[in-house]
C-alpha positions as CSV (number, residue, x, y, z in Angstrom):
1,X,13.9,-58.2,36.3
2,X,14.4,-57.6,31.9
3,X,10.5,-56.5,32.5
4,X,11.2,-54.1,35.1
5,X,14.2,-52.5,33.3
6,X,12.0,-52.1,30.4
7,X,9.7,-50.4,31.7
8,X,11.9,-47.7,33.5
9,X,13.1,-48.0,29.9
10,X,10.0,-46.7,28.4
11,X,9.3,-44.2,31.1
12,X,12.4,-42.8,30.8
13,X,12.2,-42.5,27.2
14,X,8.8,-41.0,27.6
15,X,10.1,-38.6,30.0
16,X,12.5,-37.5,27.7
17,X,10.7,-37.0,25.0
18,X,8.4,-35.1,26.9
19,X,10.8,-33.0,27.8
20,X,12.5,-32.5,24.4
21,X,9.2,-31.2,23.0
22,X,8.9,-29.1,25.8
23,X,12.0,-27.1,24.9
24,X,11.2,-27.3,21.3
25,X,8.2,-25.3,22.0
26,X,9.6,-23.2,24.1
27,X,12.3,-21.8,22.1
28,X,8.9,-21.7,19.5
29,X,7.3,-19.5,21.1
30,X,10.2,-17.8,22.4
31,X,10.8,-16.6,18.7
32,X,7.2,-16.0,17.9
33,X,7.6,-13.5,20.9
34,X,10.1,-11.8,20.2
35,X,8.9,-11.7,16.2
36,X,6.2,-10.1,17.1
37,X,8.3,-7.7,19.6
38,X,10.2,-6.5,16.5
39,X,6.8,-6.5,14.3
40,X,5.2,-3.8,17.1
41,X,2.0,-5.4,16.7
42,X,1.3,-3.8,20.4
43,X,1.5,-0.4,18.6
44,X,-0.7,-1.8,16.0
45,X,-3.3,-2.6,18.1
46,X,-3.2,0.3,20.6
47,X,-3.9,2.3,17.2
48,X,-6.3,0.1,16.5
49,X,-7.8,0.8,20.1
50,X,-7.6,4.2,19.5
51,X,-10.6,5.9,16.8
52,X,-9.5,8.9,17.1
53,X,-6.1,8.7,15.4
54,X,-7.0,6.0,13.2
55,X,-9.4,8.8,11.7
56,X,-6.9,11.5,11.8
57,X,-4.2,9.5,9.9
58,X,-7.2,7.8,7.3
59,X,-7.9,11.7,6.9
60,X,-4.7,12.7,6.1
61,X,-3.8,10.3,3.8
62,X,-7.1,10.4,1.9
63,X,-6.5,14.4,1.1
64,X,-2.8,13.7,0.6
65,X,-4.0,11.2,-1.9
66,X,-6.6,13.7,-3.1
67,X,-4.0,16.1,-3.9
68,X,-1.6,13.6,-5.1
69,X,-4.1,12.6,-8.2
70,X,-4.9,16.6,-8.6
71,X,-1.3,17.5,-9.1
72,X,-0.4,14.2,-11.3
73,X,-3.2,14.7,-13.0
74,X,-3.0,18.6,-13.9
75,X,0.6,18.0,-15.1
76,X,-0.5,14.9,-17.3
77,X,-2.9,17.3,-18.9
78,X,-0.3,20.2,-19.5
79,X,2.1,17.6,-21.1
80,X,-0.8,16.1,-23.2
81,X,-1.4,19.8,-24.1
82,X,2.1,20.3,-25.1
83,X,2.6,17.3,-27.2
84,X,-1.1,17.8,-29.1
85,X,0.1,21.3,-30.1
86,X,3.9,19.6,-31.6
87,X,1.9,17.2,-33.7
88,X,-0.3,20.2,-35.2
89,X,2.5,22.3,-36.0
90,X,4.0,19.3,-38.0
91,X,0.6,19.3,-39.9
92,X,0.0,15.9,-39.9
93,X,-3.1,15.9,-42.3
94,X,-5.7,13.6,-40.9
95,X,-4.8,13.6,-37.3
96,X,-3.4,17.4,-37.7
97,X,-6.8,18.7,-38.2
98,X,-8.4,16.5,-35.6
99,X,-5.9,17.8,-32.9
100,X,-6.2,21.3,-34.1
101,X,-10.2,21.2,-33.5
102,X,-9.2,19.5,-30.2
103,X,-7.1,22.1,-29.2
104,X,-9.5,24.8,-30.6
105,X,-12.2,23.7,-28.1
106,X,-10.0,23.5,-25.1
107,X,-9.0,26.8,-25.6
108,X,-12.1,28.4,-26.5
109,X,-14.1,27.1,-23.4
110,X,-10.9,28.3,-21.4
111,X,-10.9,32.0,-22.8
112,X,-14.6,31.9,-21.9
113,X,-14.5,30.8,-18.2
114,X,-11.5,33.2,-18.2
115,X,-8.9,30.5,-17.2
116,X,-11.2,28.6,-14.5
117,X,-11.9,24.9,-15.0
118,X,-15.0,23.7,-14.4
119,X,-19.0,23.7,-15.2
């Protein structure tokens, strides 16, 4: 009879077990679910789906970018500008004269494109 026990024993156990890593991975994938619920990858992926707007928005953001670097870029300049013309009016001697013929250029191939930039 000590055999028969132990094998209800062991089939109990197994039972158990089974159903303890059952639950485990269920509540798993419960919270993978509803991560991924929160994460609105189904959004995602209808954009995904969808060429249309996934041109649209890589349009927009590529001229929003475009202007982005235009604007930074123009205002790095103007400050550059700005700061080139201090230096040469504290008449630095070396770097003064290099500045000043710098600054010389720039303005002469501006007066002579009357103000546009380009070739």
């Amino acid at each position: 009879m000590a055999g028969k026990n132990r094998k209800k024993d062991k089939n109990h156990d197994k039972n158990y077990n089974e159903k303890n890593y059952l639950e485990i991975i269920s509540k798993k994938i419960d919270a993978l679910s509803l991560s991924m619920e929160k994460s609105r990858i189904s959004d995602y992926i209808n954009y995904l789906e969808n060429p249309r707007k996934l041109i649209f928005a890589n349009f927009i953001s590529g001229v929003a970018r475009g202007f982005g670097i235009a604007v930074g870029f123009s205002l790095l300049g103007a400050i550059g500008l700005y700061l080139l013309r201090k230096i040469v009016m504290l008449n630095l001697p070396v770097i003064g004269d290099f500045i000043a013929d710098i600054v010389n250029i720039v303005q002469d191939n501006l007066s002579r494109s009357g103000g546009k930039i380009g070739l």
